[in-house]
N, C-alpha and C positions, 0 to 999 in steps of 0.2 A: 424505498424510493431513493432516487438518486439522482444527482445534478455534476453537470459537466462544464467548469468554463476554460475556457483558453488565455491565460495572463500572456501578458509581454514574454516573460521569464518561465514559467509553468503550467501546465496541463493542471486544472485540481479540480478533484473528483470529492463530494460529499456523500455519505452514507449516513441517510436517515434511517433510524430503528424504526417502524412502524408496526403497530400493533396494542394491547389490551394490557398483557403483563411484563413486568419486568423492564421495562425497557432502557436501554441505556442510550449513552449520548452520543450527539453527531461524531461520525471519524470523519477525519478528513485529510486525505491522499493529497499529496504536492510533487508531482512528478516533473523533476530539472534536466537537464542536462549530462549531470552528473551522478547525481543519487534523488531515492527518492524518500519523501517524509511521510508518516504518518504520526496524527494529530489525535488528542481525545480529551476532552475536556474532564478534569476527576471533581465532582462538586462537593466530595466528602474533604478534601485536601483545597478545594477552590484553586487549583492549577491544573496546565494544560500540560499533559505527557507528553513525551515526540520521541519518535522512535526514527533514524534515518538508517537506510539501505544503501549498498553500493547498488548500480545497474549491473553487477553481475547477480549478487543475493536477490532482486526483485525479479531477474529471470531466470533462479532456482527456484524462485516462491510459485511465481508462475505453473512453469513446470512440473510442480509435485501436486499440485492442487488438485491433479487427474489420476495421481499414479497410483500404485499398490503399496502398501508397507513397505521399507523398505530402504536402503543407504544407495544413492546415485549421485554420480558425476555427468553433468549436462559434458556431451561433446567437445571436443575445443575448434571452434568455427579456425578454416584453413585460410590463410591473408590471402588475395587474388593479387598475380602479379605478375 
């Protein structure tokens, strides 16, 4: 399951683990303008990780998530002008 709000300043996406076993705790995605966060709450450490992306790394992440094994460079978009 999963929730979507729209902040003033960010897009932020929750991922609930759902299910029987194992489960681990909410992530939660904070997408800026700039870079994007990712959140997890550690209960053994009682702190919250974060991990931040540039927006070019979160549209590498994007893009490999479909592809083959493998070492790729996304294209370099051409400036119109």
């Amino acid at each position: 399951m999963f929730s979507i709000e729209h902040d003033f300043d960010a897009t932020v996406v929750t991922l609930v683990d759902e299910g029987t076993l194992h489960l681990q705790e909410d992530v939660i995605v904070s997408a800026f303008d700039d870079c994007v966060t990712v959140e997890q709450y550690d209960p053994r450490l009682d702190t919250v990780h974060r991990v931040t992306l540039s927006i070019s790394q979160m549209q590498d992440l994007v893009a490999a998530v479909t592809m083959p094994e493998g070492v790729y460079r996304r294209p370099e978009s051409t400036p119109k002008g």
